[in-house]
N, CA, C and O atoms as a printed pandas DataFrame, in Angstrom:
     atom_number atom_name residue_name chain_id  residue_number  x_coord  y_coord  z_coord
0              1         N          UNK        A               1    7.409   12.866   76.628
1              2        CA          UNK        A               1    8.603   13.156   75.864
2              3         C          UNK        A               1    9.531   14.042   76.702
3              4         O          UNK        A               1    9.393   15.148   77.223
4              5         N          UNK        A               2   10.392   13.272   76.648
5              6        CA          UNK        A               2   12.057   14.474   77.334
6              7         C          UNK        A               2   12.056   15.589   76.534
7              8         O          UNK        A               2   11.842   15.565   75.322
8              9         N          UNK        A               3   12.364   16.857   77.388
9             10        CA          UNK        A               3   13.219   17.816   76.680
10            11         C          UNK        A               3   14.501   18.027   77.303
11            12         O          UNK        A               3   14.768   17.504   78.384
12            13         N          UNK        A               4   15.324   18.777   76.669
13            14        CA          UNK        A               4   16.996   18.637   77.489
14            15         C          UNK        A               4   17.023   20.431   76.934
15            16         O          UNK        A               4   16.453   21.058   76.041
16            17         N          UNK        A               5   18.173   20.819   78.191
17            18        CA          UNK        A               5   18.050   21.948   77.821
18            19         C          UNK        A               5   19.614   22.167   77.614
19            20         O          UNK        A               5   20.349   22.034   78.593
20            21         N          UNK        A               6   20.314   22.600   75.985
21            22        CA          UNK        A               6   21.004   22.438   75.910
22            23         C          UNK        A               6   22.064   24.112   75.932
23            24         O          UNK        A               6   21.606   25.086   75.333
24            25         N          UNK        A               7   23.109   24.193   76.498
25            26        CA          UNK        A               7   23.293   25.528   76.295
26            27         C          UNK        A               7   25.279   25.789   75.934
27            28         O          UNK        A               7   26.085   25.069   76.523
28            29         N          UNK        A               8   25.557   26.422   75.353
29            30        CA          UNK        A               8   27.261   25.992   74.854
30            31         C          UNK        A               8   28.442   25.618   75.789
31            32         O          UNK        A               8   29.621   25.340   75.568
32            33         N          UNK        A               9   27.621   25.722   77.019
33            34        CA          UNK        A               9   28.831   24.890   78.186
34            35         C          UNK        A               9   28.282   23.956   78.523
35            36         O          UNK        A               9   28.985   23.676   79.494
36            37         N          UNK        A              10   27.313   22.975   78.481
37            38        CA          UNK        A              10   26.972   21.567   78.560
38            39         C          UNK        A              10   27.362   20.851   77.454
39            40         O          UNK        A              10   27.847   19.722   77.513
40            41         N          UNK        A              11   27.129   21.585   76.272
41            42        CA          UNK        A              11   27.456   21.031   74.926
42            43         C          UNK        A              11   28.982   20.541   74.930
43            44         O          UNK        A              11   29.303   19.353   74.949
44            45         N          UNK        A              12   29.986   21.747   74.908
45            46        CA          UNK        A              12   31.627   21.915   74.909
46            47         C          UNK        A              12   31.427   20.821   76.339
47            48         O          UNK        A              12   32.509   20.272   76.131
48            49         N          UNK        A              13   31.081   20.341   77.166
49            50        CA          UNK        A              13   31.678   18.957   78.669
50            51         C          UNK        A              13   31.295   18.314   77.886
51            52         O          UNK        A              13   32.285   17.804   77.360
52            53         N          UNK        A              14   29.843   17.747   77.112
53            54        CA          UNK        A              14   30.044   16.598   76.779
54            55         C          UNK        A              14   31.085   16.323   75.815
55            56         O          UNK        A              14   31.960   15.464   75.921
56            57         N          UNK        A              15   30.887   17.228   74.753
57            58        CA          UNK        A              15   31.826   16.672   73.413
58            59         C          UNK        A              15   33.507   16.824   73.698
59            60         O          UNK        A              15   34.466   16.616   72.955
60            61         N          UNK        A              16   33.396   17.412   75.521
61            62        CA          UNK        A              16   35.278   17.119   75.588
62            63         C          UNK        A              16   35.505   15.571   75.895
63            64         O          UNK        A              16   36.611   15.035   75.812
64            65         N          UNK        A              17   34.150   14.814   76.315
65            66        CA          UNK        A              17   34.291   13.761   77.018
66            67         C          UNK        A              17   33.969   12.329   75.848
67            68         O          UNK        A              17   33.722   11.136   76.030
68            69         N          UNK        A              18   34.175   13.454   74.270
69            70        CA          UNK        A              18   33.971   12.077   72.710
70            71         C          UNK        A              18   32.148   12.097   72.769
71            72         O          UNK        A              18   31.533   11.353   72.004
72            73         N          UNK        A              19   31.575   12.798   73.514
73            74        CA          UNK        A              19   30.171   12.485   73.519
74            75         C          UNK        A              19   29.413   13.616   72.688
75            76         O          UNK        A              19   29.830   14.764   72.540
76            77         N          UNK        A              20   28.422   13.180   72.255
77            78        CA          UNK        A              20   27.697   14.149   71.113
78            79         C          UNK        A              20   26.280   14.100   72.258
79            80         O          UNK        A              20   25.909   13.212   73.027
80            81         N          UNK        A              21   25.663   15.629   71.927
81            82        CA          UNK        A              21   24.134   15.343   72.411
82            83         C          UNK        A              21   23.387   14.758   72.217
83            84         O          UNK        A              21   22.456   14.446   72.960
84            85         N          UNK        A              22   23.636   14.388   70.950
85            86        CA          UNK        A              22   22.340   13.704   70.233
86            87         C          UNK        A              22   22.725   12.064   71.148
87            88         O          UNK        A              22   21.810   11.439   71.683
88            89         N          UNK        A              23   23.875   11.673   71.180
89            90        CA          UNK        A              23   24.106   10.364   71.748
90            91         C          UNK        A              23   23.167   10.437   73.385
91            92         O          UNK        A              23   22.352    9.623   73.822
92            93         N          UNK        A              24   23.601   11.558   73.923
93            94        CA          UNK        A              24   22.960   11.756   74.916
94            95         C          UNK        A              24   21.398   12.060   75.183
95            96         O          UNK        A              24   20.755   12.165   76.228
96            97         N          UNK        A              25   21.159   12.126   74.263
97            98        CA          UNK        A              25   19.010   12.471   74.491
98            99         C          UNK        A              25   18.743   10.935   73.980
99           100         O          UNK        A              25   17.689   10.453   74.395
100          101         N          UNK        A              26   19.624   10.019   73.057
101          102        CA          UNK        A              26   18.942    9.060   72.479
102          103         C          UNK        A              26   19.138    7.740   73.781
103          104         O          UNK        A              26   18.279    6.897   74.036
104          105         N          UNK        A              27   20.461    7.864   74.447
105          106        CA          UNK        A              27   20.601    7.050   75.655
106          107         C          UNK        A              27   19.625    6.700   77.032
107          108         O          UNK        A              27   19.637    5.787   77.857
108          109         N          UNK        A              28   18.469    8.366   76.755
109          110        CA          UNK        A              28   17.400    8.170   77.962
110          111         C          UNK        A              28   16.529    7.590   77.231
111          112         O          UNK        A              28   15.384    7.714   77.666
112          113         N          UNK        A              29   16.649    6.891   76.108
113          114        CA          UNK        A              29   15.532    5.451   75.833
114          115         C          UNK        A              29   15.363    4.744   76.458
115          116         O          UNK        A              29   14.593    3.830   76.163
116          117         N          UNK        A              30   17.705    4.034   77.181
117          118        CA          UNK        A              30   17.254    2.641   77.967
118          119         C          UNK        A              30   18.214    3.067   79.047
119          120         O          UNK        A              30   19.435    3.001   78.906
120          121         N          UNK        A              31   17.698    3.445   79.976
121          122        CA          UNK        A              31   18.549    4.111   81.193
122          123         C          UNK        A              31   18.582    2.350   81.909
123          124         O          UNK        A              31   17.590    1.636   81.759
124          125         N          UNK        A              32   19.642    1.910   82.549
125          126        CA          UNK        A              32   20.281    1.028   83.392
126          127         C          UNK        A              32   19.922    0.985   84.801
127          128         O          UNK        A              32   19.224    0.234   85.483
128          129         N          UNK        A              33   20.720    2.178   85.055
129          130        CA          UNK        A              33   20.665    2.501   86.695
130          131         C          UNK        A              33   20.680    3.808   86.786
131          132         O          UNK        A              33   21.090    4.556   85.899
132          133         N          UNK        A              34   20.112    4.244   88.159
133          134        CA          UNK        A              34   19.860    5.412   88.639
134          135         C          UNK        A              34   20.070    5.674   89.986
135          136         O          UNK        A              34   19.475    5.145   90.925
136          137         N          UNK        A              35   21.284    6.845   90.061
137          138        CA          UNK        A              35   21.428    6.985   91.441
138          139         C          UNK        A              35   21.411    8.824   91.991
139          140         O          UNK        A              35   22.070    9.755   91.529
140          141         N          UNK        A              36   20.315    8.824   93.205
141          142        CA          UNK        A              36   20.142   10.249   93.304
142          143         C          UNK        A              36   21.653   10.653   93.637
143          144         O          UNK        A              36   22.338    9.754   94.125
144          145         N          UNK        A              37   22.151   11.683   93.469
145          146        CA          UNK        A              37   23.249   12.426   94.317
146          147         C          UNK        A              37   22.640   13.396   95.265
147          148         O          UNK        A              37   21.525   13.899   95.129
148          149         N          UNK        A              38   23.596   13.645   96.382
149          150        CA          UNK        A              38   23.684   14.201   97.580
150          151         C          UNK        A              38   23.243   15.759   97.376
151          152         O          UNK        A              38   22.375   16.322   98.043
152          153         N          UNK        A              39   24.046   16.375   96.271
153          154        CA          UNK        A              39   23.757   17.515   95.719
154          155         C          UNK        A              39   22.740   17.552   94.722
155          156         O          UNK        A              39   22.689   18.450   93.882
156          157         N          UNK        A              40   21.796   16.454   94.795
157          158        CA          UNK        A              40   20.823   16.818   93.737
158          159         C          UNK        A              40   20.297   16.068   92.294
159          160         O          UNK        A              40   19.273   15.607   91.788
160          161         N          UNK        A              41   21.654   16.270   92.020
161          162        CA          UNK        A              41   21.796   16.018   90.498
162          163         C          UNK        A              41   21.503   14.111   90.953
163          164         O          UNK        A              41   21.177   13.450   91.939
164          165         N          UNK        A              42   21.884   13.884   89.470
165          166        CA          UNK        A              42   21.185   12.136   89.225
166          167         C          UNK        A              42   22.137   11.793   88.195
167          168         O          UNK        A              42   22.330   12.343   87.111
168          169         N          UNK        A              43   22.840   10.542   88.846
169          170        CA          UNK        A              43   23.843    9.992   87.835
170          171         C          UNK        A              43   23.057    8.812   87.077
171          172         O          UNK        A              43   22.429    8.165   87.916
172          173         N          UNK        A              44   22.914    8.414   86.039
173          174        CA          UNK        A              44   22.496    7.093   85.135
174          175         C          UNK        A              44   23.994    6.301   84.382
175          176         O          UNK        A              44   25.184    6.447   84.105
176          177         N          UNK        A              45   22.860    5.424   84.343
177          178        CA          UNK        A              45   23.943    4.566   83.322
178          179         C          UNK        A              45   23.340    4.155   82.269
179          180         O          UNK        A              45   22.687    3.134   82.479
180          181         N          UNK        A              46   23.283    4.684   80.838
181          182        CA          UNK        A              46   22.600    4.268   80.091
182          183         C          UNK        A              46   22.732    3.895   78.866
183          184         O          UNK        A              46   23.290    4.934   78.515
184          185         N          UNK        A              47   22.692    3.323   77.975
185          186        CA          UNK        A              47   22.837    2.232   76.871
186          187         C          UNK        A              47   22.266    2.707   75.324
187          188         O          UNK        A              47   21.137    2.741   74.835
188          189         N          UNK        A              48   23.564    3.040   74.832
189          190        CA          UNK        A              48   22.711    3.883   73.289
190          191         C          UNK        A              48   22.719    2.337   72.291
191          192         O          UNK        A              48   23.269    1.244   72.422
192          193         N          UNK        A              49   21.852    2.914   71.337
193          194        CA          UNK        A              49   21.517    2.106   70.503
194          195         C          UNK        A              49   22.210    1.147   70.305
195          196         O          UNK        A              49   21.752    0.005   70.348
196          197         N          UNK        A              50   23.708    1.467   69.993
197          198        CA          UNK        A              50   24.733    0.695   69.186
198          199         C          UNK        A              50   25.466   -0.330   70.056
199          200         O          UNK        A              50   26.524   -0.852   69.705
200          201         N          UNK        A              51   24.524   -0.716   71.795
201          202        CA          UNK        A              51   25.437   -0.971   72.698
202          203         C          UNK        A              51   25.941   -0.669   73.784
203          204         O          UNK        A              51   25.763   -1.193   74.884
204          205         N          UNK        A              52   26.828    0.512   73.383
205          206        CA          UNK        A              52   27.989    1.007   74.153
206          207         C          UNK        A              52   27.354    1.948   75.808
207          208         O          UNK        A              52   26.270    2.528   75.748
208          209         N          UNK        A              53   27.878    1.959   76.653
209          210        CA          UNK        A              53   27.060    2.706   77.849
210          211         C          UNK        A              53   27.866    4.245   78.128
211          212         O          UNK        A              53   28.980    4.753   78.000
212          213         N          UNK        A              54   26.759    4.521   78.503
213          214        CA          UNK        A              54   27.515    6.093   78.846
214          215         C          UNK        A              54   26.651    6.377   80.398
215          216         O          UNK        A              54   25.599    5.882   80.802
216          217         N          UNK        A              55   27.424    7.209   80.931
217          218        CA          UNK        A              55   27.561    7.825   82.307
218          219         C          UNK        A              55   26.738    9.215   82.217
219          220         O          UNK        A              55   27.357    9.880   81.387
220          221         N          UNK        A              56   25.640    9.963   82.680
221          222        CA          UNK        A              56   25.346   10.708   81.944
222          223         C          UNK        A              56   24.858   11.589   83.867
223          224         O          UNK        A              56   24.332   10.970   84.793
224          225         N          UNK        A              57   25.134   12.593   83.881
225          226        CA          UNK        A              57   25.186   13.278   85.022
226          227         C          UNK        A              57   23.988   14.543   84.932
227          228         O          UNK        A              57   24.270   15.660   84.496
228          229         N          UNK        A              58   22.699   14.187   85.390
229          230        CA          UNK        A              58   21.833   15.634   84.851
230          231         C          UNK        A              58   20.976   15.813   86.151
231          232         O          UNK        A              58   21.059   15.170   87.198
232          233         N          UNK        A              59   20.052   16.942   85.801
233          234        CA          UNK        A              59   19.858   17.600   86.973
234          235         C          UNK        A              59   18.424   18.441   86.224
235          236         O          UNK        A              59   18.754   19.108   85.243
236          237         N          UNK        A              60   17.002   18.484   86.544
237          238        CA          UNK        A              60   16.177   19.338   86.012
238          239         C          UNK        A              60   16.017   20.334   86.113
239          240         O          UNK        A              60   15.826   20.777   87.246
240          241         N          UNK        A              61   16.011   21.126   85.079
241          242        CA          UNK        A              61   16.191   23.055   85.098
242          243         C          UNK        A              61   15.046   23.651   85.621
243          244         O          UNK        A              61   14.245   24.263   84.914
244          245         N          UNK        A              62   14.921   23.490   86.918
245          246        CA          UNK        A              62   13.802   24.029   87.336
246          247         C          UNK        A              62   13.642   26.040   86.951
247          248         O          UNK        A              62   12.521   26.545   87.013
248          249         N          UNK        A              63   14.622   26.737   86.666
249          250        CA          UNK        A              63   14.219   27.509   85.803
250          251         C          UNK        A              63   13.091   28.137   85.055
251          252         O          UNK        A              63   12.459   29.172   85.266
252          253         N          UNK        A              64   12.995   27.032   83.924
253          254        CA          UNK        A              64   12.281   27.338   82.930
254          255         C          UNK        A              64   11.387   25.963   82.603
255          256         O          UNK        A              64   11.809   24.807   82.604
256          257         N          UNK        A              65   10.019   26.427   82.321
257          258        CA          UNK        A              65    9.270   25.517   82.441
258          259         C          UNK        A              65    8.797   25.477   80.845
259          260         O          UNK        A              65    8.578   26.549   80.281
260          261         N          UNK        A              66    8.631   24.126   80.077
261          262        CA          UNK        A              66    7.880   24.153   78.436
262          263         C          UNK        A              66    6.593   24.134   78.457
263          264         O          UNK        A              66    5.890   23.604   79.317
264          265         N          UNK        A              67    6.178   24.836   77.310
265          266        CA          UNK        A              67    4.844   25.281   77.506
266          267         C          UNK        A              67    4.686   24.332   76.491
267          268         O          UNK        A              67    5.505   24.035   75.621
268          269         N          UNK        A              68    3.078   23.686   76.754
269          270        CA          UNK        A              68    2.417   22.454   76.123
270          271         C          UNK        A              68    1.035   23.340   74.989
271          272         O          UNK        A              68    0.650   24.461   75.321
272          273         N          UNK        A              69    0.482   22.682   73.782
273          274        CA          UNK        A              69   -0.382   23.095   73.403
274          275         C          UNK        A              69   -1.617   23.344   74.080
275          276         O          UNK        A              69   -2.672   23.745   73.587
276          277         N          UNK        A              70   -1.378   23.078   75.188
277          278        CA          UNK        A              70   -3.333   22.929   75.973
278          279         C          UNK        A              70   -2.741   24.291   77.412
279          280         O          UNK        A              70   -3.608   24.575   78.238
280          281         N          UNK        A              71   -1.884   24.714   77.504
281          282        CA          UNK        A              71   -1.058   25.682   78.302
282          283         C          UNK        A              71    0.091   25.185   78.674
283          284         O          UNK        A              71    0.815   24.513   77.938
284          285         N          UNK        A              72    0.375   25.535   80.049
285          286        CA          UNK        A              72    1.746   24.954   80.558
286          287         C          UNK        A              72    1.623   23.698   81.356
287          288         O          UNK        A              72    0.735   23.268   82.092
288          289         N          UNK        A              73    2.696   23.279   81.013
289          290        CA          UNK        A              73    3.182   21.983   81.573
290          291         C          UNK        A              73    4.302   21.732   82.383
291          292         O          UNK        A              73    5.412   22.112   82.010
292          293         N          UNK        A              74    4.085   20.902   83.869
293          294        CA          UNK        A              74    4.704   20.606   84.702
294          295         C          UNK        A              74    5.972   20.091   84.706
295          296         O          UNK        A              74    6.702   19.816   85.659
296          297         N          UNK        A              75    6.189   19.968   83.236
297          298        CA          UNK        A              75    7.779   19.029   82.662
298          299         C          UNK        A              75    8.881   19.851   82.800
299          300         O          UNK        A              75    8.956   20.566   81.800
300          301         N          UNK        A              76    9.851   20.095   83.658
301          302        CA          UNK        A              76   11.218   20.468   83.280
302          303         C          UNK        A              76   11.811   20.090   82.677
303          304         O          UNK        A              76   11.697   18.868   82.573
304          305         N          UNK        A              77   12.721   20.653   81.946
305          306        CA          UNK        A              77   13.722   19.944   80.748
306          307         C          UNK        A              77   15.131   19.200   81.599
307          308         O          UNK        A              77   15.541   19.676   82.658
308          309         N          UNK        A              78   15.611   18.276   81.104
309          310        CA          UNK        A              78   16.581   17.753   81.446
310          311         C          UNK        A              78   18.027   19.028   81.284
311          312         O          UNK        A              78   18.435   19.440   80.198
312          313         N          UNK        A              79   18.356   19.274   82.088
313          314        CA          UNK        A              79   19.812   19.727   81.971
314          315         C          UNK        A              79   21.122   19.068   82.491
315          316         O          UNK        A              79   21.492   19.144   83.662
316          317         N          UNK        A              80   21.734   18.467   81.582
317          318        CA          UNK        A              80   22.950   17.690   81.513
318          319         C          UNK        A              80   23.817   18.838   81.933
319          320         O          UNK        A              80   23.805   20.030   81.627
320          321         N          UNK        A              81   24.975   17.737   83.145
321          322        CA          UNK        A              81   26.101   18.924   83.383
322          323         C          UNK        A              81   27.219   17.923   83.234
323          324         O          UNK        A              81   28.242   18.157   83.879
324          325         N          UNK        A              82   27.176   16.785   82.441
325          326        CA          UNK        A              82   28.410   15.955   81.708
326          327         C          UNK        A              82   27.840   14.756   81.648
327          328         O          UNK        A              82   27.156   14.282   82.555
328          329         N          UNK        A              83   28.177   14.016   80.210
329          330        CA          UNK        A              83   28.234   12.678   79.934
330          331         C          UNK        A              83   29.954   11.985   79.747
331          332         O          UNK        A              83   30.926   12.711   79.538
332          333         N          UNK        A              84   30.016   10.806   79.847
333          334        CA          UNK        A              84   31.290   10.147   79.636
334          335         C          UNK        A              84   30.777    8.460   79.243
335          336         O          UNK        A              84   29.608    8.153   79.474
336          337         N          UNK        A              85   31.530    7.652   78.774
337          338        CA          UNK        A              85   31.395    6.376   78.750
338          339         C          UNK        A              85   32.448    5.948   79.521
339          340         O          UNK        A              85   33.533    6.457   79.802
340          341         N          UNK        A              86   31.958    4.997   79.785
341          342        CA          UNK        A              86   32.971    4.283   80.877
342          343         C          UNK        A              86   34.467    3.530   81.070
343          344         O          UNK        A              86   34.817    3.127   82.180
């Protein structure tokens, strides 16, 4: 299971760009394409429920790590730094 780590300046880029989070955690169901960037981050192209594709630009928060019921776990959370549709 994804986690995304959401914080009020990822939130305020997507929703300047008509995009809601929730559109954005439900789009890494059916990711398209995937391309590393130079700086890191990872652009997709991915396909929400209803269709429509969105552009979704994220990068893992190596930061902070989620802790699992059995201890910690190796999963970083997704941190989005903008979605758009195309």
């Amino acid at each position: 299971m994804r986690h995304f780590k959401w914080i009020d300046w990822n939130r305020q880029k997507v929703r300047d760009h008509g995009v809601s989070p929730e559109e954005v955690e439900q789009s890494f169901d059916r990711i398209v394409s995937t391309e590393t960037r130079s700086d890191g981050s990872v652009r997709v192209l991915n396909e929400l429920p209803s269709g429509k594709f969105l552009w979704v630009i994220w990068r893992y928060d190596e930061e902070e790590e989620i802790p699992d019921v059995f201890g910690e776990s190796d999963d970083h959370p997704v941190f989005v730094i903008t979605a758009f549709f195309p």
